[in-house]
PDB file with one MODEL, atoms N, CA, C and O in Angstrom:
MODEL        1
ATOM      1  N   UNK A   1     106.199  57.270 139.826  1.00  0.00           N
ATOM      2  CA  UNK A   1     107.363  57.295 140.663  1.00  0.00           C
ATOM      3  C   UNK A   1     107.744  55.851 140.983  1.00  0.00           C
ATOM      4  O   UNK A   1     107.029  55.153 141.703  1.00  0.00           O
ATOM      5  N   UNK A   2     108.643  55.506 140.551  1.00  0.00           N
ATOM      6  CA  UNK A   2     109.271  54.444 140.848  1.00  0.00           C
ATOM      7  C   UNK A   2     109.972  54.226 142.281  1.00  0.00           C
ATOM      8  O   UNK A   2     110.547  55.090 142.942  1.00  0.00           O
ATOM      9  N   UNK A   3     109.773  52.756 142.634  1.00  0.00           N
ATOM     10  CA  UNK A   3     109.857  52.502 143.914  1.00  0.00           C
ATOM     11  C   UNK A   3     111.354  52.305 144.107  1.00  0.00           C
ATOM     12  O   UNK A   3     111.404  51.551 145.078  1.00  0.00           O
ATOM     13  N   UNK A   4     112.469  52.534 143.764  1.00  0.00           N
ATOM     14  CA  UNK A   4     113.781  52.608 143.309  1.00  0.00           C
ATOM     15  C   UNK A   4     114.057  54.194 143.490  1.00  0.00           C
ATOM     16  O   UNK A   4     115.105  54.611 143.983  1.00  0.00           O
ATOM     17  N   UNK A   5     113.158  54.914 143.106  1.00  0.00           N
ATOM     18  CA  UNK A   5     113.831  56.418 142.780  1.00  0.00           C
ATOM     19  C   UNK A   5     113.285  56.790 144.621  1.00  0.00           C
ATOM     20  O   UNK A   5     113.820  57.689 145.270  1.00  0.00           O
ATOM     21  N   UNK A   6     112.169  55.897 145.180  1.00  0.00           N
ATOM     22  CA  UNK A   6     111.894  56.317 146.486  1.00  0.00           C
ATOM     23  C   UNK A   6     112.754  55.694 147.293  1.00  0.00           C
ATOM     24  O   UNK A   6     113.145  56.330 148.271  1.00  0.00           O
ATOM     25  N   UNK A   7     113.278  54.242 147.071  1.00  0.00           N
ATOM     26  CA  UNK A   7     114.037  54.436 148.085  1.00  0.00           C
ATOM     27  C   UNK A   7     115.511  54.818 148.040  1.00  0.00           C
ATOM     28  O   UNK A   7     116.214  54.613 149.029  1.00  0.00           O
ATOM     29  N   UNK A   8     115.927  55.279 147.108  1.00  0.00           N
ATOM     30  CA  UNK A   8     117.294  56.079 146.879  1.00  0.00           C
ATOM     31  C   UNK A   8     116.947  57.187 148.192  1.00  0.00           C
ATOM     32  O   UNK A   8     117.671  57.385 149.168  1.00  0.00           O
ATOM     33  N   UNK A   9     115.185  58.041 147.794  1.00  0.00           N
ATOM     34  CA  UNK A   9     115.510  59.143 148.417  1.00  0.00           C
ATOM     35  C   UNK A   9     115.273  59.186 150.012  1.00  0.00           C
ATOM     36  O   UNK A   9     115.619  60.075 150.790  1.00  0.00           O
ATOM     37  N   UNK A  10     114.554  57.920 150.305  1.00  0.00           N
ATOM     38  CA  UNK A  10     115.092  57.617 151.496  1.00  0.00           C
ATOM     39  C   UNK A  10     116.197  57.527 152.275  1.00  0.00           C
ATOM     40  O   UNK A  10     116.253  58.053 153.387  1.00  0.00           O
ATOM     41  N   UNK A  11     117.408  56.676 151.607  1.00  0.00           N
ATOM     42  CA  UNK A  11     118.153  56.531 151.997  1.00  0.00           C
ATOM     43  C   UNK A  11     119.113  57.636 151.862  1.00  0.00           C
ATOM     44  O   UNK A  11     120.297  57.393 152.096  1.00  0.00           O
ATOM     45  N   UNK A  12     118.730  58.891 151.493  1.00  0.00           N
ATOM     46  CA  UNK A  12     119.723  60.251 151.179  1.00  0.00           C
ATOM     47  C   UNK A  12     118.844  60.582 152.199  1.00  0.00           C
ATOM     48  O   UNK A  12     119.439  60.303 153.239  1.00  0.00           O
ATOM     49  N   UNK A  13     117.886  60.970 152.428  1.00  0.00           N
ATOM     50  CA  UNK A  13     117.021  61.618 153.475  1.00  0.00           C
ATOM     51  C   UNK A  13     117.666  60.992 154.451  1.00  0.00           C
ATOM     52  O   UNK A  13     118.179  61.836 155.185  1.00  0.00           O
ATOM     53  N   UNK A  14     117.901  59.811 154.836  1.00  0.00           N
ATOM     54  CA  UNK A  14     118.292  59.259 156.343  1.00  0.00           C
ATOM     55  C   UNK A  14     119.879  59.863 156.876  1.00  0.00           C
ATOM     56  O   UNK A  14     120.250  60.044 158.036  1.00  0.00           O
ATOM     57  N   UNK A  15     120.765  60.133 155.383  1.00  0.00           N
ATOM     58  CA  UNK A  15     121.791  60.398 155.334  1.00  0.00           C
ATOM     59  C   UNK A  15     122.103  61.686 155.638  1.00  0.00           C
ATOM     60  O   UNK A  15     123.242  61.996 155.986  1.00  0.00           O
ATOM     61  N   UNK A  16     121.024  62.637 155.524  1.00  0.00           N
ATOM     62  CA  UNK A  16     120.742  63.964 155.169  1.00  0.00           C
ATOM     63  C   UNK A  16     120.374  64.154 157.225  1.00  0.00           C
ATOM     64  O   UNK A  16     121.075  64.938 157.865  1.00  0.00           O
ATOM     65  N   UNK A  17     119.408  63.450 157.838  1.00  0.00           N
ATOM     66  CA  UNK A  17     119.056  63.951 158.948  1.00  0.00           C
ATOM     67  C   UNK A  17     120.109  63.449 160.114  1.00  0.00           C
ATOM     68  O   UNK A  17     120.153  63.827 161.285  1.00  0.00           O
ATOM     69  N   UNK A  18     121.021  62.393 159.381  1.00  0.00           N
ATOM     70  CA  UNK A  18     121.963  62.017 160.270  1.00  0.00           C
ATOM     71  C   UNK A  18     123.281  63.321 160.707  1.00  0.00           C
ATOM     72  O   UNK A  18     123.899  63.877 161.615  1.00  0.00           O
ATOM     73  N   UNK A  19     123.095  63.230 159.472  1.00  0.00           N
ATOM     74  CA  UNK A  19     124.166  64.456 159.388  1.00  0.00           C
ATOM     75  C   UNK A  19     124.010  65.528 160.036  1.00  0.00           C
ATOM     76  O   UNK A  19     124.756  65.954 160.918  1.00  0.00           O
ATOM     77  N   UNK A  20     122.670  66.193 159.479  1.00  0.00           N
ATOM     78  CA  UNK A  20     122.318  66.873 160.669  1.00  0.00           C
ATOM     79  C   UNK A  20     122.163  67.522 162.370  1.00  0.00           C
ATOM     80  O   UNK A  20     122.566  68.534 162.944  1.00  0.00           O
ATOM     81  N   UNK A  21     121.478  66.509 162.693  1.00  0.00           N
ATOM     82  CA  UNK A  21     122.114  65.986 163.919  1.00  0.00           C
ATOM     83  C   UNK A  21     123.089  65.718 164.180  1.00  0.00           C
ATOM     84  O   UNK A  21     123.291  66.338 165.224  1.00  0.00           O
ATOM     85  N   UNK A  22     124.152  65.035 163.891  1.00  0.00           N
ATOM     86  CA  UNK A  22     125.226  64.707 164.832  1.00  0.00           C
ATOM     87  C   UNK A  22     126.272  66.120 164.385  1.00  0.00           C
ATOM     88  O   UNK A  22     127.299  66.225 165.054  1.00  0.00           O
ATOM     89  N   UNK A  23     126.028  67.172 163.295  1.00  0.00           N
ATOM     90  CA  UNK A  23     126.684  68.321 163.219  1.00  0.00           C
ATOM     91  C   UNK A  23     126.304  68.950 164.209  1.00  0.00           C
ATOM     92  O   UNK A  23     127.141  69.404 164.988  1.00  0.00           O
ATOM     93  N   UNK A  24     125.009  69.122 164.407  1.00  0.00           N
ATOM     94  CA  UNK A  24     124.632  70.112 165.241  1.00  0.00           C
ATOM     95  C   UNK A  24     125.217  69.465 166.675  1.00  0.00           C
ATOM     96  O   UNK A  24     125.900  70.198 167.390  1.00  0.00           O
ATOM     97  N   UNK A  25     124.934  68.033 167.104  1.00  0.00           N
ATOM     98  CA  UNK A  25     124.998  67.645 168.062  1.00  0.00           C
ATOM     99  C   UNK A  25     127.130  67.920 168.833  1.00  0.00           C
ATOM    100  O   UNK A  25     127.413  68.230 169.990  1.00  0.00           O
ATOM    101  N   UNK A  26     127.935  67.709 167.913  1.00  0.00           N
ATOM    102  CA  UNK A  26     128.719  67.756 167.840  1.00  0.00           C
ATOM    103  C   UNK A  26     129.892  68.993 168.173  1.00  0.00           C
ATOM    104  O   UNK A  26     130.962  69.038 168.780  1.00  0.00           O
ATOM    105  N   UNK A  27     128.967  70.037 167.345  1.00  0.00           N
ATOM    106  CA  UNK A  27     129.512  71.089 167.546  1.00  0.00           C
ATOM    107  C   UNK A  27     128.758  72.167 169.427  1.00  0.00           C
ATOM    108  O   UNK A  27     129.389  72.957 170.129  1.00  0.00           O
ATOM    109  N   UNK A  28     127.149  71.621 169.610  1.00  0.00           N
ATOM    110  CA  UNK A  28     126.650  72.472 170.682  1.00  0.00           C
ATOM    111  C   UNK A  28     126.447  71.094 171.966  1.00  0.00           C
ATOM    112  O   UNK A  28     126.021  71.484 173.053  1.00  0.00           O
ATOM    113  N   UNK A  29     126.617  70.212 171.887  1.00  0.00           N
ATOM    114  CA  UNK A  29     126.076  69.535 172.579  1.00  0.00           C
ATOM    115  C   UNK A  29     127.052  68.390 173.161  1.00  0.00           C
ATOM    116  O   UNK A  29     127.022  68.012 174.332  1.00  0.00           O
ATOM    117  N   UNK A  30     128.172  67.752 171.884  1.00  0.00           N
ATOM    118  CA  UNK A  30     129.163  66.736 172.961  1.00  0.00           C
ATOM    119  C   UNK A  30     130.416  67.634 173.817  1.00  0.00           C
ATOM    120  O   UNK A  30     131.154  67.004 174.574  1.00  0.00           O
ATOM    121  N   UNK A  31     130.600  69.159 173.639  1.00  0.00           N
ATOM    122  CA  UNK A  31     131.519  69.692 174.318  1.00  0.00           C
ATOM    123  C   UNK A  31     131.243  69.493 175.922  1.00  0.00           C
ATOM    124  O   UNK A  31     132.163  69.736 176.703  1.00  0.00           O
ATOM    125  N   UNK A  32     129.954  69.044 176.416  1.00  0.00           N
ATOM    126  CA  UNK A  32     129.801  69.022 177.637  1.00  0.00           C
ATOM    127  C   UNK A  32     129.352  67.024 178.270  1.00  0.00           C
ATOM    128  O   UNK A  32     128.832  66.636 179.316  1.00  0.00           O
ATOM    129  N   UNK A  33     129.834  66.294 177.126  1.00  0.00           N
ATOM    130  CA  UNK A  33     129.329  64.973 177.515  1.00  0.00           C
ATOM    131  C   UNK A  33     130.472  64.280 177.820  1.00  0.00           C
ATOM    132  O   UNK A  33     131.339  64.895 177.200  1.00  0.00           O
ATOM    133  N   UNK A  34     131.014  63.347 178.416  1.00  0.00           N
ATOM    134  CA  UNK A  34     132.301  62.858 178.350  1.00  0.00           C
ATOM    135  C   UNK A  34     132.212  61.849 176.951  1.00  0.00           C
ATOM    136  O   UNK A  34     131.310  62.081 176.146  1.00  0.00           O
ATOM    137  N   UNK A  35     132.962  60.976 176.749  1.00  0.00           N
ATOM    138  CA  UNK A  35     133.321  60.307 175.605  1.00  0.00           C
ATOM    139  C   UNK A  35     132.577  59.081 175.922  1.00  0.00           C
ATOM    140  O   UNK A  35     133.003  58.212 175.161  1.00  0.00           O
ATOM    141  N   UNK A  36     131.866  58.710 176.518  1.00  0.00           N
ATOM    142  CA  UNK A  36     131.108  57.474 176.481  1.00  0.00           C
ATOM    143  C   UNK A  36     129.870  57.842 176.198  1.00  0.00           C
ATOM    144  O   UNK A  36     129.043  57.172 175.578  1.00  0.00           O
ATOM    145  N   UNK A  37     129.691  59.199 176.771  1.00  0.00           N
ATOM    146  CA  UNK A  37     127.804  59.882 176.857  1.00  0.00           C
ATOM    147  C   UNK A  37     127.850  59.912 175.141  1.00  0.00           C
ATOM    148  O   UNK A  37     126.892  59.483 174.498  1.00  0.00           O
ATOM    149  N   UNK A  38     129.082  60.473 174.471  1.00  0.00           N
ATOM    150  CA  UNK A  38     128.993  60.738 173.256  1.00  0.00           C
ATOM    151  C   UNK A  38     128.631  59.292 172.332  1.00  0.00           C
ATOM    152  O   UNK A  38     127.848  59.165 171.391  1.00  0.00           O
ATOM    153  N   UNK A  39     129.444  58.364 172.935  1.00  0.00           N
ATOM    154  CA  UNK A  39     129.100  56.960 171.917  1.00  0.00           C
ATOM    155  C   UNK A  39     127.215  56.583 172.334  1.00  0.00           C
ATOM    156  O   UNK A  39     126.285  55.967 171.814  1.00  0.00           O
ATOM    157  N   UNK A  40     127.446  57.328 173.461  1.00  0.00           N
ATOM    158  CA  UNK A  40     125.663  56.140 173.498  1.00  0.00           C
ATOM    159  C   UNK A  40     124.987  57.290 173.157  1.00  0.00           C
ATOM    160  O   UNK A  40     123.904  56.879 172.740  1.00  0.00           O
ATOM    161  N   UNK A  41     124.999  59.049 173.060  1.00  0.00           N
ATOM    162  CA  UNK A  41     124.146  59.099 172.310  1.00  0.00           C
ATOM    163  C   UNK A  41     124.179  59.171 170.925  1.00  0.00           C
ATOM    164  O   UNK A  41     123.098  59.337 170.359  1.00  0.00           O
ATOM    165  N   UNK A  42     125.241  59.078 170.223  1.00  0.00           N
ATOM    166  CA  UNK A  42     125.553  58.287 168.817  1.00  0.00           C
ATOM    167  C   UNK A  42     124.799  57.522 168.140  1.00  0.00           C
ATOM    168  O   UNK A  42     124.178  57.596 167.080  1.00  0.00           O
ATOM    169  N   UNK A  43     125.037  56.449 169.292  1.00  0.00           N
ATOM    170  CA  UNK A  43     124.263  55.097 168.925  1.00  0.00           C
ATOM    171  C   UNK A  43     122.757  55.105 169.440  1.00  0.00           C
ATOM    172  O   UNK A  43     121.821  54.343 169.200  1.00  0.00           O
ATOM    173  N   UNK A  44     122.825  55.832 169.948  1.00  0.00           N
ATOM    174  CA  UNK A  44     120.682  56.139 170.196  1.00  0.00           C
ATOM    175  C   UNK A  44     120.334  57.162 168.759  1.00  0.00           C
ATOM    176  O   UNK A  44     119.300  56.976 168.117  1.00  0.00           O
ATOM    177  N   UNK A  45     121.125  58.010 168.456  1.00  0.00           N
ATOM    178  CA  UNK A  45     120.503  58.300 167.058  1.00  0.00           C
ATOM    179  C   UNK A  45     120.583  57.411 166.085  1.00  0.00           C
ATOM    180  O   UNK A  45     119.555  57.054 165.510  1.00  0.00           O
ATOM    181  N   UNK A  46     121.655  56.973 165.786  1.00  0.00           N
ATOM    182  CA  UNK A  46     121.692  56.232 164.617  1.00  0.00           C
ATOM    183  C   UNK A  46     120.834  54.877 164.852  1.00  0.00           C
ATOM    184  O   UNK A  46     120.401  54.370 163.817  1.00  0.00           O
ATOM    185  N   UNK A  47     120.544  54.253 166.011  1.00  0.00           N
ATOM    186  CA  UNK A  47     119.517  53.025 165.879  1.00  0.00           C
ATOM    187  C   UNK A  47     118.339  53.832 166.171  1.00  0.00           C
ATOM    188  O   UNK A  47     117.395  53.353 165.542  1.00  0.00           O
ATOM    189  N   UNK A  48     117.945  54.958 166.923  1.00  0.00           N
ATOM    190  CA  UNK A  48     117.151  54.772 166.282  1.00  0.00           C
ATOM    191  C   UNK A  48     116.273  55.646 165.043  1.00  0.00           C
ATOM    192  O   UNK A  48     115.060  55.478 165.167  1.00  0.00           O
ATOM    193  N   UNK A  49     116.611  56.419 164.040  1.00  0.00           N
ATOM    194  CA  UNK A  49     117.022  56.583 162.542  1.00  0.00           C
ATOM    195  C   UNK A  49     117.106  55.736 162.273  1.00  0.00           C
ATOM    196  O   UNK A  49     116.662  55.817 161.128  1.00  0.00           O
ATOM    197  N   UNK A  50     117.457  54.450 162.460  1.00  0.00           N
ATOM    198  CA  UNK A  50     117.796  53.544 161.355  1.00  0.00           C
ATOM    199  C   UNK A  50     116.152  52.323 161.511  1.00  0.00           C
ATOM    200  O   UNK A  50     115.732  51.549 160.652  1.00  0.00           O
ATOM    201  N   UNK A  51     115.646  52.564 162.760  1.00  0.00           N
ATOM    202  CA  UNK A  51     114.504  52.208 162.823  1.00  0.00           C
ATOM    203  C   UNK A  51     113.027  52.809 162.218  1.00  0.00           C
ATOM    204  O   UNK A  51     111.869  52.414 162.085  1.00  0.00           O
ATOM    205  N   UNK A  52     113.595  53.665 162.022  1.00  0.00           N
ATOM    206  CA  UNK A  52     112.247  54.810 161.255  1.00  0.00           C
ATOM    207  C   UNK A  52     112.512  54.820 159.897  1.00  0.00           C
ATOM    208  O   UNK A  52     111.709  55.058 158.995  1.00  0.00           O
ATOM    209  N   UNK A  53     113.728  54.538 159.802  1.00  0.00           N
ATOM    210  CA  UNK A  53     114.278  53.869 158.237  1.00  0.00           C
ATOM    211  C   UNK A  53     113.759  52.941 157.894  1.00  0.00           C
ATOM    212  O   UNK A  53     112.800  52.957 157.122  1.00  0.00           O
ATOM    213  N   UNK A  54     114.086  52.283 158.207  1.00  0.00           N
ATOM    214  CA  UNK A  54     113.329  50.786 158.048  1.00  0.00           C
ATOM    215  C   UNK A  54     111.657  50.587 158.429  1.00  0.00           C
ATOM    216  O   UNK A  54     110.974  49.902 157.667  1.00  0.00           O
ATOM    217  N   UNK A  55     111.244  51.006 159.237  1.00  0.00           N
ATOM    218  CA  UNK A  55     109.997  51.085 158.769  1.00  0.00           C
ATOM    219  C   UNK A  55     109.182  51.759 157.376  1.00  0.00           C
ATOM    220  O   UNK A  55     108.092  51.514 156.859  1.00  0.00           O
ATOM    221  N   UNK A  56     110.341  52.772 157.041  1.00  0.00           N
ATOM    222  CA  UNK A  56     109.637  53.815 155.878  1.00  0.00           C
ATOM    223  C   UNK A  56     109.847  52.587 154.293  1.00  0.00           C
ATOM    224  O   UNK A  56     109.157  52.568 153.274  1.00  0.00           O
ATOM    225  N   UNK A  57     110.971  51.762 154.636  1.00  0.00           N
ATOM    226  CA  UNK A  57     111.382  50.915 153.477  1.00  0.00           C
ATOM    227  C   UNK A  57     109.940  49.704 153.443  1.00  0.00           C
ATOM    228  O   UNK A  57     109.158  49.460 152.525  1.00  0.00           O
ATOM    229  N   UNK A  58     110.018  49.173 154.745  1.00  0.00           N
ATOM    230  CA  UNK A  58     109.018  48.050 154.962  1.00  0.00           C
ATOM    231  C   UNK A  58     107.715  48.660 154.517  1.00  0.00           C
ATOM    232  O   UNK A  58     106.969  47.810 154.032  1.00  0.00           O
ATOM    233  N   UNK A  59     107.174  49.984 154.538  1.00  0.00           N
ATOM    234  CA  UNK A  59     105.990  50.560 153.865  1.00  0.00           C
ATOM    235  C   UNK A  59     106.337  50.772 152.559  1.00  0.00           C
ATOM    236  O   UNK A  59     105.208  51.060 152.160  1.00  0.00           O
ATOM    237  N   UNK A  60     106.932  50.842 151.717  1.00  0.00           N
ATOM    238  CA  UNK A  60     107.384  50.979 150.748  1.00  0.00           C
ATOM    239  C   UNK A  60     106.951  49.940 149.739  1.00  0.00           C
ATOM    240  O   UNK A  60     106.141  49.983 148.813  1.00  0.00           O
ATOM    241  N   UNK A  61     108.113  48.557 150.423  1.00  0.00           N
ATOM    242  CA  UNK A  61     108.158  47.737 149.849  1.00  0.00           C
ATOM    243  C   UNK A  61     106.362  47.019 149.914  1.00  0.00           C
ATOM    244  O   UNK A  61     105.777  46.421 149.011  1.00  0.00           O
ATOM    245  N   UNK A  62     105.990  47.269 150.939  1.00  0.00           N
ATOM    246  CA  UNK A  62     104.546  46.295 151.002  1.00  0.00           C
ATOM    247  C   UNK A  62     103.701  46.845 150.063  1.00  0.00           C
ATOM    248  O   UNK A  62     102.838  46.198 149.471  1.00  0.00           O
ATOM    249  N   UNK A  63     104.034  48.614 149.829  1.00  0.00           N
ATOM    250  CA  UNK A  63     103.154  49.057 148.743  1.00  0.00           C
ATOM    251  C   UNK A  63     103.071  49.290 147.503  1.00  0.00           C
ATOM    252  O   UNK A  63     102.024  49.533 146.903  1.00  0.00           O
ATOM    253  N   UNK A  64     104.357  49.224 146.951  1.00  0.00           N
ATOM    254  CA  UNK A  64     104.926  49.177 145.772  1.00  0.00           C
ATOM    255  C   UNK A  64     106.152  47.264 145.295  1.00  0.00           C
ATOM    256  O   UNK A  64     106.169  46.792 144.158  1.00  0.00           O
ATOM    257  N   UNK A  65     106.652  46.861 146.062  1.00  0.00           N
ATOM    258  CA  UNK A  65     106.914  45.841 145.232  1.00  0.00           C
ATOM    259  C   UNK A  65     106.006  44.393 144.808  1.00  0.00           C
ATOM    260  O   UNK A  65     106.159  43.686 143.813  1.00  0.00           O
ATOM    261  N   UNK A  66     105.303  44.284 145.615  1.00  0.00           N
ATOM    262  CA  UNK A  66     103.708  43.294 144.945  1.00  0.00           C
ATOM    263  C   UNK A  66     103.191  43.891 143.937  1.00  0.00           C
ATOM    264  O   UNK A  66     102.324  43.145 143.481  1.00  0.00           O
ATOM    265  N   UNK A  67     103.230  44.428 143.602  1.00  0.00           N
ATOM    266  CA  UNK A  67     102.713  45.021 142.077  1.00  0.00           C
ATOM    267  C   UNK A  67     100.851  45.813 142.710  1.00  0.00           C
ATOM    268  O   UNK A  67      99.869  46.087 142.020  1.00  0.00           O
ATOM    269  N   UNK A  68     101.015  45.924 143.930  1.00  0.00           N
ATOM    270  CA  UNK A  68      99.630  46.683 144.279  1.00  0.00           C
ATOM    271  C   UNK A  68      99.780  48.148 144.078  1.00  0.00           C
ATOM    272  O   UNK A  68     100.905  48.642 143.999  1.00  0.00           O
ATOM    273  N   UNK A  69      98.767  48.822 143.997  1.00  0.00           N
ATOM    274  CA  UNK A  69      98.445  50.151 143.348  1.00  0.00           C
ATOM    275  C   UNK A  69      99.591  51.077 144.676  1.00  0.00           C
ATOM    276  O   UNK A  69      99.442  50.709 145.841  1.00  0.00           O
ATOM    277  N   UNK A  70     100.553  52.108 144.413  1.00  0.00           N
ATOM    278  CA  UNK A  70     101.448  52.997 145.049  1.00  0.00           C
ATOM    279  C   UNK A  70     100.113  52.925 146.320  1.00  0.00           C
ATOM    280  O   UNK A  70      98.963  52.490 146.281  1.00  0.00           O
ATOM    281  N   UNK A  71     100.933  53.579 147.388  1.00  0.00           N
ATOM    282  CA  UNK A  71     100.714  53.894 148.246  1.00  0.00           C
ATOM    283  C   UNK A  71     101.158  55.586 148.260  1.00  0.00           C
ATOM    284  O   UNK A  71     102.279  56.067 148.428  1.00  0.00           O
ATOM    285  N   UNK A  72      99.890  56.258 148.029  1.00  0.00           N
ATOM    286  CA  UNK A  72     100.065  57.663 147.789  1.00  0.00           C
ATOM    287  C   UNK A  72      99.940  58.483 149.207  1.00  0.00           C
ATOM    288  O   UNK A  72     100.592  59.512 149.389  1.00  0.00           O
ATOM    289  N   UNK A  73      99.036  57.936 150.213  1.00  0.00           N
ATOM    290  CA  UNK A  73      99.806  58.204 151.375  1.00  0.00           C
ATOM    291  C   UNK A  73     100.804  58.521 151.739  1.00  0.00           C
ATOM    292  O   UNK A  73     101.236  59.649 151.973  1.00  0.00           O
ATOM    293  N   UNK A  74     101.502  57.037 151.864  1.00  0.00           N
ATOM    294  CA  UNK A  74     103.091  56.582 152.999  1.00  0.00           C
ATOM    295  C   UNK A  74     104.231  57.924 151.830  1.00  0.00           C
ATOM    296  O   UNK A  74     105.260  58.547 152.092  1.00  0.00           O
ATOM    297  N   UNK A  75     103.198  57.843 150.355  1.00  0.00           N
ATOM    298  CA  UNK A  75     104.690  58.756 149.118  1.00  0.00           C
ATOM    299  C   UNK A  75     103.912  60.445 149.820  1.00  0.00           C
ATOM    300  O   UNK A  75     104.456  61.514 149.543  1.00  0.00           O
ATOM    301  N   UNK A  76     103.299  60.418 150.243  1.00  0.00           N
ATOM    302  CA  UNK A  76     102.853  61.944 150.880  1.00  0.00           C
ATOM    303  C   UNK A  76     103.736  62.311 152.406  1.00  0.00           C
ATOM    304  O   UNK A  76     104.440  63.285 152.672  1.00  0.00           O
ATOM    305  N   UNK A  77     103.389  61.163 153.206  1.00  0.00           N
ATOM    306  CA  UNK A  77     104.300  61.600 154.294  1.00  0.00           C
ATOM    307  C   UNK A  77     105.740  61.697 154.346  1.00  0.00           C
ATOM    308  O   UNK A  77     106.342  62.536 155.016  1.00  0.00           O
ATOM    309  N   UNK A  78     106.370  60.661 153.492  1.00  0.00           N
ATOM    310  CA  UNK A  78     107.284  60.583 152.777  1.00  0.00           C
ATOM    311  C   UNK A  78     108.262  62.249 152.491  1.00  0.00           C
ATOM    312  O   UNK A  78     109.285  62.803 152.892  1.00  0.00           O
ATOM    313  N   UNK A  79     106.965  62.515 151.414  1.00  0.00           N
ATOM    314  CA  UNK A  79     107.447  64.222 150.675  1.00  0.00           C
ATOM    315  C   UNK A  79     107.262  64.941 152.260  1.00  0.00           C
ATOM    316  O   UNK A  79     108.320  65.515 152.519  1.00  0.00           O
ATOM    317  N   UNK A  80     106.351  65.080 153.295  1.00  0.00           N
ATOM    318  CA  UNK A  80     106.528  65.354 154.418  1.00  0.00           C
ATOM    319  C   UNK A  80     107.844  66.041 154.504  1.00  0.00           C
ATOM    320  O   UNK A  80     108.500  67.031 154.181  1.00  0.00           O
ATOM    321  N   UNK A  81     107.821  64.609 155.304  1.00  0.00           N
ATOM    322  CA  UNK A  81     109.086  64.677 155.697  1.00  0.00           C
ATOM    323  C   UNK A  81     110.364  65.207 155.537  1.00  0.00           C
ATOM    324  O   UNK A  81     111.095  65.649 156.423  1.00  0.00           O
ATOM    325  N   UNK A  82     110.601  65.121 154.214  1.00  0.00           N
ATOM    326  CA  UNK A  82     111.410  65.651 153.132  1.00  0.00           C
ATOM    327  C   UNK A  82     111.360  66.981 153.426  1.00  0.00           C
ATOM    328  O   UNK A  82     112.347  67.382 154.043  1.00  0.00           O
ATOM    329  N   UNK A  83     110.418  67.892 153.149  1.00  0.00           N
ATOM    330  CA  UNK A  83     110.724  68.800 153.217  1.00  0.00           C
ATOM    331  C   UNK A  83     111.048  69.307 154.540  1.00  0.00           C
ATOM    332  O   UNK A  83     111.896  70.154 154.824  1.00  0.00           O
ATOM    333  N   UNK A  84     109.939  68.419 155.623  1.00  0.00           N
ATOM    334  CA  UNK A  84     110.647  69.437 157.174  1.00  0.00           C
ATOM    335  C   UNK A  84     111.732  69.371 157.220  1.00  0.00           C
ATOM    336  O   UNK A  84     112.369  70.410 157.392  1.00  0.00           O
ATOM    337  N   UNK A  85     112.709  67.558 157.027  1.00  0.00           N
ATOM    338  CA  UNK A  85     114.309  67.788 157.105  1.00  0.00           C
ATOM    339  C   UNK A  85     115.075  68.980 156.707  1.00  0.00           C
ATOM    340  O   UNK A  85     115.900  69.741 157.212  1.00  0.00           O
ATOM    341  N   UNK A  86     114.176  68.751 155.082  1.00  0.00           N
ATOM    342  CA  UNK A  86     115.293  70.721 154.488  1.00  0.00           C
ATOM    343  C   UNK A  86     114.921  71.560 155.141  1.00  0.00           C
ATOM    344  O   UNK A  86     115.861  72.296 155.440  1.00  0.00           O
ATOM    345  N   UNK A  87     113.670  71.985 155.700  1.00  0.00           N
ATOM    346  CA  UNK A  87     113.574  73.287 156.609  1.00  0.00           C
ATOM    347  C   UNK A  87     114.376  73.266 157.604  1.00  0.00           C
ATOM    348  O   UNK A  87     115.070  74.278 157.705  1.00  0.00           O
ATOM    349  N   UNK A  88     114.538  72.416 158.425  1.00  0.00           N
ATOM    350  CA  UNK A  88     115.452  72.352 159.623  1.00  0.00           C
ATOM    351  C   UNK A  88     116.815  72.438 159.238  1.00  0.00           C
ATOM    352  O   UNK A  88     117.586  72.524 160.193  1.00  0.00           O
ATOM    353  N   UNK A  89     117.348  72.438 158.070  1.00  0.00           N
ATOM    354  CA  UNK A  89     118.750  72.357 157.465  1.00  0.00           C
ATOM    355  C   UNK A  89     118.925  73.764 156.927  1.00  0.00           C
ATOM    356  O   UNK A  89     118.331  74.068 155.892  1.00  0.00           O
ATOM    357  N   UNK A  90     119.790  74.757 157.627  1.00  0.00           N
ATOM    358  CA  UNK A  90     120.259  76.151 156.482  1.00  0.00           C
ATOM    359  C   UNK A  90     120.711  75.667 155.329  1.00  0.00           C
ATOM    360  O   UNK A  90     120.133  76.174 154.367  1.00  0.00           O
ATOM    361  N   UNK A  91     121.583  74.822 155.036  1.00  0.00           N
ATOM    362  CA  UNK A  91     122.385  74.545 154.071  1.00  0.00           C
ATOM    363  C   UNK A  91     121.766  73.514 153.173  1.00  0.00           C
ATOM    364  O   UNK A  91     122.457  73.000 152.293  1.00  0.00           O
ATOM    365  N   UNK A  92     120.524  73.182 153.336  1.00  0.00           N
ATOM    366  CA  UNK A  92     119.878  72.421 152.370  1.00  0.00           C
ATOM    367  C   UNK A  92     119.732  73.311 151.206  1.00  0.00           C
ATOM    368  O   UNK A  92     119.676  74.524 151.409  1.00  0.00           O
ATOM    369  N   UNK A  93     119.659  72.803 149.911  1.00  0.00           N
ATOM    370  CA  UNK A  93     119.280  73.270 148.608  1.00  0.00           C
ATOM    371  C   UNK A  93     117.622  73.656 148.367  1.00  0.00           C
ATOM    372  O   UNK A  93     117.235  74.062 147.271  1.00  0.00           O
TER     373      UNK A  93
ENDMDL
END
């Protein structure tokens, strides 16, 4: 597995739980926030998603671009993950 094909699917996974959330959030949850509650909690998902992002890249990269042996771990929690996102998603494939 190439460290290219992982972080593509990172970055669809991040794309994938964003979405998520702010559908769900959007449709059951900003009808009762005013329009500022909505930007900050916006911006509390997306920073922080984008921090758990970036940590998953920074493990990535430390384990696969030095040319050291995969990190079959961090690619296990990884697939984790992956799949709880699709469980939590009806409309996942």
């Amino acid at each position: 597995m190439s460290s290219e094909f992982v972080r593509n699917l990172l970055i669809e996974q991040r794309r994938r739980v964003v979405g998520s959330i702010m559908t769900h959030a959007e449709k059951n949850v900003f009808p009762t926030l005013s329009p500022a509650q909505q930007r900050v909690f916006r911006d509390k998902v997306l920073s922080s998603i984008g921090v758990y992002h970036d940590t998953c890249l920074d493990i990535l990269k430390a384990s696969v671009d030095d040319g050291s042996v995969v990190n079959a771990d961090a690619l296990s929690m990884i697939t984790e993950i992956h799949q709880a996102v699709r469980k939590g998603r009806p409309d996942a494939p």
